[in-house]
MIFI-350079 format. One record per residue (C-alpha): residue in one letter; x, y, z. Coordinates in steps of 0.001 Angstrom, whole numbers, padded with zeros to 6 digits, always signed. Example, Ala and Ser with C-alpha at 12.3 -4.5 7.8 and 13.67 -1.06 7.14 Angstrom:
BEGIN
A+012300-004500+007800/S+013670-001060+007140/
//
This chain:
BEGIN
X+000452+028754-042977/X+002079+030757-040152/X+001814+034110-039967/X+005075+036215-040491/X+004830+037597-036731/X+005189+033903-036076/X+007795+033302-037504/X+006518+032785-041222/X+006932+034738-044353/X+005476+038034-045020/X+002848+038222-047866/X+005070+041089-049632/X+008184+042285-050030/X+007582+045823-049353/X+005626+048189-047154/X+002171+048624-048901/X+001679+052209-046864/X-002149+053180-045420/X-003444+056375-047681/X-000488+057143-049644/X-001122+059716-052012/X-001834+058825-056010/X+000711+061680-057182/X+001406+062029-060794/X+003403+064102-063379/X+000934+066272-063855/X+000736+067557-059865/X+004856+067477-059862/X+005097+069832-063280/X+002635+072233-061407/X+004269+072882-058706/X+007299+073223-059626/X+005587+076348-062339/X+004405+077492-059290/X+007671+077928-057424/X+009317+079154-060655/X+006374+081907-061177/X+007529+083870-058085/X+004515+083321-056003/X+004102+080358-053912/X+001153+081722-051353/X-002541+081951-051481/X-002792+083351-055516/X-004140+082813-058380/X-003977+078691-058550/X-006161+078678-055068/X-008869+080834-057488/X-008701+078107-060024/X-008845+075521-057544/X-011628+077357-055921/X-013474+077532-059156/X-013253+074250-060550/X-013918+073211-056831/X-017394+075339-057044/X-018646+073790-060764/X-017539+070440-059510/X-019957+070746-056684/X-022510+073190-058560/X-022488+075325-055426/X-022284+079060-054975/X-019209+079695-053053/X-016366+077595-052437/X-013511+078780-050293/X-009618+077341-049343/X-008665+077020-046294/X-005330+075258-044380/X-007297+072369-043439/X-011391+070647-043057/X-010877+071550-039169/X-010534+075464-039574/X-013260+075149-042266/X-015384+073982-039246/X-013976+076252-036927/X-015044+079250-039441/X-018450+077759-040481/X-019506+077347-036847/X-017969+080782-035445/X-019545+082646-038780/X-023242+081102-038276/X-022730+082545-034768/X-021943+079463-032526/X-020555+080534-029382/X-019886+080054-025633/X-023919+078816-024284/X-024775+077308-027713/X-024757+073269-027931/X-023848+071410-031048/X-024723+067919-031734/X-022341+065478-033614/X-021772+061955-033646/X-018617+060825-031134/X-017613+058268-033462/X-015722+060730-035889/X-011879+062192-035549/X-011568+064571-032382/X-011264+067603-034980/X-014948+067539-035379/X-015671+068026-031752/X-012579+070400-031000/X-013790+073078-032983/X-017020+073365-030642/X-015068+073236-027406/X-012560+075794-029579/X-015951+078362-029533/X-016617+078160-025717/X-020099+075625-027321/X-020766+072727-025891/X-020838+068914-027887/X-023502+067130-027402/X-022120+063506-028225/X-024797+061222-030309/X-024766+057496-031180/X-024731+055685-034131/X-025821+053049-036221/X-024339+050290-036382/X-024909+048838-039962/X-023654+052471-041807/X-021468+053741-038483/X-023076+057120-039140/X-025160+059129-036675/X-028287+057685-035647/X-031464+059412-037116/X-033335+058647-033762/X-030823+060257-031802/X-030779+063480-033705/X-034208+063561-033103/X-034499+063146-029779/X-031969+065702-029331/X-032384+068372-031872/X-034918+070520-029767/X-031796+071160-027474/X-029635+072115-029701/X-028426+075357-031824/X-026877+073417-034742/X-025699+069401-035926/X-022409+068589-037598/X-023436+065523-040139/X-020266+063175-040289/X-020765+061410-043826/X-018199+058855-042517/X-015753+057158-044657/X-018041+058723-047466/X-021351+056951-046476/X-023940+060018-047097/X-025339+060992-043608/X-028963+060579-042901/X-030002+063917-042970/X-032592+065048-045569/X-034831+067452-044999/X-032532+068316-041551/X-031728+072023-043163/X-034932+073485-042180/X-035437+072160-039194/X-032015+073038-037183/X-028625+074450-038385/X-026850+071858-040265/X-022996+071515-040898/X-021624+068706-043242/X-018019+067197-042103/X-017834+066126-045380/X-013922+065197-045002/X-014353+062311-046145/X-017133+063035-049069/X-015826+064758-051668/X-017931+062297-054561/X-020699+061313-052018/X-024416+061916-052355/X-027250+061754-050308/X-030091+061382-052794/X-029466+063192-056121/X-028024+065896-053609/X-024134+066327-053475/X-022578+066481-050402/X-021473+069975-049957/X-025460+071348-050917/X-026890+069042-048294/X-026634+071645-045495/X-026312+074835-044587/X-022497+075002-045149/X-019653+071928-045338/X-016124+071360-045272/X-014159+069291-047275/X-010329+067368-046264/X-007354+067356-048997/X-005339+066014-045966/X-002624+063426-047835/X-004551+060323-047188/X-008025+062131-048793/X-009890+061035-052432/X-008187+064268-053378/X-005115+065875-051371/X-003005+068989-050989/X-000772+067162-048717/X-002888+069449-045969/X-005901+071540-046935/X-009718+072322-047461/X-012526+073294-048643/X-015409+075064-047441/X-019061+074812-049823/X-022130+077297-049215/X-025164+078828-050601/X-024796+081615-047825/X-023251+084887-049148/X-022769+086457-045921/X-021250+083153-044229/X-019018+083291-047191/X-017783+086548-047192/X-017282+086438-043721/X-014834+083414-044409/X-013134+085063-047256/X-012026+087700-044959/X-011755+085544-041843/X-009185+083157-042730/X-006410+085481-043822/X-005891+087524-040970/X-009258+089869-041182/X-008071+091594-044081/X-009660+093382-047133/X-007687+092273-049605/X-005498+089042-049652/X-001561+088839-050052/X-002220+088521-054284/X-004274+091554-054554/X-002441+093940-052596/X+000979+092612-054344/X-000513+092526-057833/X+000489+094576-060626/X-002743+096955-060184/X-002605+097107-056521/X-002448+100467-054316/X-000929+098537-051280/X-003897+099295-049500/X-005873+097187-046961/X-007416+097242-043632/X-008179+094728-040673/X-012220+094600-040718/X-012254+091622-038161/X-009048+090038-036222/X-009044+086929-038061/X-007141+083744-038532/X-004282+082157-040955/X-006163+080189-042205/X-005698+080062-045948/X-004389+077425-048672/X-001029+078550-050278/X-000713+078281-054429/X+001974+074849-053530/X-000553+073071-052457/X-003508+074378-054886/X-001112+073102-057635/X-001587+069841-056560/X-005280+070033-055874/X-006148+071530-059295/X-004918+068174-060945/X-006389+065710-057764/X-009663+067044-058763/X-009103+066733-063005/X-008529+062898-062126/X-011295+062231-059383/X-013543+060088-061179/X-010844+058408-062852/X-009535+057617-059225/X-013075+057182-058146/X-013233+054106-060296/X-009768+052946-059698/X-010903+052730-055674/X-014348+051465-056496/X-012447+048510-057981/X-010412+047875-054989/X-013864+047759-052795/X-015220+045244-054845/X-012714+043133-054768/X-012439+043450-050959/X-015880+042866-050423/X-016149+039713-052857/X-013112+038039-051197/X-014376+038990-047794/X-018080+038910-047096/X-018591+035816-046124/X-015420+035788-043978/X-016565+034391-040579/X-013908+036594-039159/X-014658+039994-040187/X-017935+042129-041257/X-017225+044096-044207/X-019377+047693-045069/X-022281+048684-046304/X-022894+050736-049732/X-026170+053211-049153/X-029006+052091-051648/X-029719+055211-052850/X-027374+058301-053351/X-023384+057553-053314/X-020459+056706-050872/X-017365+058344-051993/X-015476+055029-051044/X-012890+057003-049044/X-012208+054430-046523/X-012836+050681-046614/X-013503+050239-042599/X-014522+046036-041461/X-015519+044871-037916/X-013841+042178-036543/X-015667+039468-034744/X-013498+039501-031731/X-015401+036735-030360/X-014359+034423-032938/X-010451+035277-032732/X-008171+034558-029518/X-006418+038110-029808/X-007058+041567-030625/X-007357+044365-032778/X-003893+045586-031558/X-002402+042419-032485/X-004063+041861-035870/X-002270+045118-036638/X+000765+044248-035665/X+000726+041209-037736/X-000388+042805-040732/X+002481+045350-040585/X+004370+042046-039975/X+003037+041146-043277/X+004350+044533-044947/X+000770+046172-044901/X-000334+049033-042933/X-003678+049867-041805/X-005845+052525-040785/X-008366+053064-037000/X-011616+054828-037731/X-012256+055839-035216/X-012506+055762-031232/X-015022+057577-030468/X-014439+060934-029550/X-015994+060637-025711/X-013370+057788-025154/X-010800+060189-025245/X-009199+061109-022197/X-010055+064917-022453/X-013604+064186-023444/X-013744+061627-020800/X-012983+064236-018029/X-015366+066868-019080/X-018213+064174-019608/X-017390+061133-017383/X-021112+059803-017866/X-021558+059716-021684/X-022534+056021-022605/X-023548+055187-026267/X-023198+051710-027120/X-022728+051635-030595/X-020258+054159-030492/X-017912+052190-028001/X-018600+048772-029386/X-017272+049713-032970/X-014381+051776-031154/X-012913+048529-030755/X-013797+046378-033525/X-013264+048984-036878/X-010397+048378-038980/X-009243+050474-042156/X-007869+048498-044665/X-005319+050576-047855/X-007796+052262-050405/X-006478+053962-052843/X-006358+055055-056564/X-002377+054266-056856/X-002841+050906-055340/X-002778+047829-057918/X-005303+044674-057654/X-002178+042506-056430/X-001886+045277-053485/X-005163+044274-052691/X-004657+040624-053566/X-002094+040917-050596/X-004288+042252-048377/X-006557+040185-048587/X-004542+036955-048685/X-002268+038291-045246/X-005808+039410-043576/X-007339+035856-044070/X-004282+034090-043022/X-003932+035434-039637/X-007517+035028-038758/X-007473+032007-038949/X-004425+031451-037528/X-005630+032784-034541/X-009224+031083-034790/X-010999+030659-031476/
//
């Protein structure tokens, strides 16, 4: 059968789109109480969210912020990384993670990965912790990062964008380290369209944040607007804008009612993918951890180029051809052109090999089993079509 970039036709009618959001009434009707309630910034529906966030994750302190990357930026700068400090991280993550370093005058100190869970390697922290002031753990695509018992031996940061359900252990991710941030970016397990979350057990780091993301203020826009308010504030620190508005908590509050609901609507998806797929010659499809949990957020294979006359570029161009879009996660950050010029002799294997072989395929709670059904029948069709 061709392929519809040859010529063929496509496996669906229309667009199956990478991430799209699982919206439903429930997320519309709140927002639009929260435009009709005469305040639309950071108020009282980012508490709520903030509180069911914290008993969701059984944590101390849980914070909203614009987005995972200032969560990191904030996290780092208020455990006192700065300009002389180096911070290890895995390259094969989204440039955000490393930015936020380079952001604090720090330096990144790029680590491999292995290959089988495309997390950082435990050898390489290891090898590489005594240099170091802190780690950023990447629990990538939701695979729970391999760092127990890491906490009391260096500074640890979770990236836990992608984790919101995962566990390492019996240990949520969130509690794993010293502090973590969370993604509600509009392709996330649960999204705000953009947003975060920040999770810590450290009182200080968190009131630090609290006052750091909105401008270095005492008091936030809803308490010195309130009913019971004097008006009166001060600037403690020169801080950021950094905060979550009450728009997007609207959404969030209902994301997170519904996440195991969605949890098991994805988990479906992944098992179908993986039964139609695993003994593809074509592809390798990932791993689930045997203990602890993977938050399924993305459903990354490996193509065998060698077994395929074209590549990854082309495979997703035909699949769009097809009507399905996919996802890259990731190229590693050192690969990058910036990263490249400030370290020109980084070389980690892993890292680069699965740079060009990783492919993101849709995973999400809105999508049906024929969505996947589609996938799956377009993705086996033009590998072999192109067979070697």
């Amino acid at each position: 059968m061709k392929p519809a970039i040859e010529g063929g036709h496509p496996q669906r009618k229309t667009f199956l789109v990478f991430g799209k959001p699982d919206i439903h009434n429930e997320e519309i009707e709140e927002v639009v109480k929260t435009l009709k309630s005469g305040w639309i910034s950071h108020g009282p529906r980012v508490e709520k969210f903030e509180q069911d966030f914290r008993h969701y994750k059984n944590v101390s302190y849980a914070l909203a912020l614009s987005s995972c990357t200032a969560g990191l930026f904030l996290i780092l700068k208020g455990l006192g990384i700065k300009e002389g400090k180096k911070v290890l991280l895995p390259s094969f993550t989204f440039v955000s993670t490393a930015n936020v370093i380079i952001h604090l005058g720090a330096e990144p100190v790029f680590l491999d990965i292995d290959e089988d869970t495309m997390n950082v390697s435990l050898d390489e922290i290891h090898k590489n912790m005594d240099k170091a002031h802190a780690l950023i753990a990447v629990h990538l695509a939701g695979y729970p990062a391999p760092v127990s018992g890491l906490k009391s031996k260096i500074l640890l940061i979770e990236d836990a964008a992608h984790a919101v359900e995962t566990y390492l252990d019996e240990t949520p991710a969130g509690k794993i380290g010293h502090a973590a941030s969370f993604s509600f970016y509009a392709t996330k397990n649960i999204t705000t369209a953009e947003g975060g979350m920040v999770t810590t057990e450290d009182e200080e780091l968190y009131n630090y944040i609290k006052i750091a993301r909105l401008h270095g203020l005492s008091k936030d826009a809803w308490k010195r607007y309130d009913a019971h308010s004097t008006n009166s504030y001060e600037a403690i620190l020169p801080g950021y804008k950094f905060n979550l508005t009450d728009i997007q908590a609207a959404i969030g509050i209902h994301q997170l009612k519904r996440i195991e609901d969605s949890y098991k609507k994805r988990k479906k998806i992944w098992e179908f993918y993986t039964n139609e797929l695993k003994d593809n010659k074509f592809i390798i499809t990932p791993n689930l951890p045997e203990r602890g949990r993977h938050a399924l957020h993305l459903y990354i294979i490996r193509l065998r180029l060698n077994t395929i006359k074209v590549d990854r570029s082309f495979i997703i161009q035909a699949l769009k051809h097809e009507n399905i879009g996919t996802g890259i996660h990731f190229k590693a950050v050192h690969l990058h052109k910036f990263y490249r010029n400030m370290f020109p002799h980084i070389h980690l294997p892993v890292s680069e090999k699965l740079s060009n072989e990783v492919l993101s395929l849709p995973l999400t709670a809105g999508m049906s089993l024929k969505d996947a059904q589609d996938v799956v029948s377009a993705l086996k069709k033009i590998l072999k079509y192109y067979e070697r």
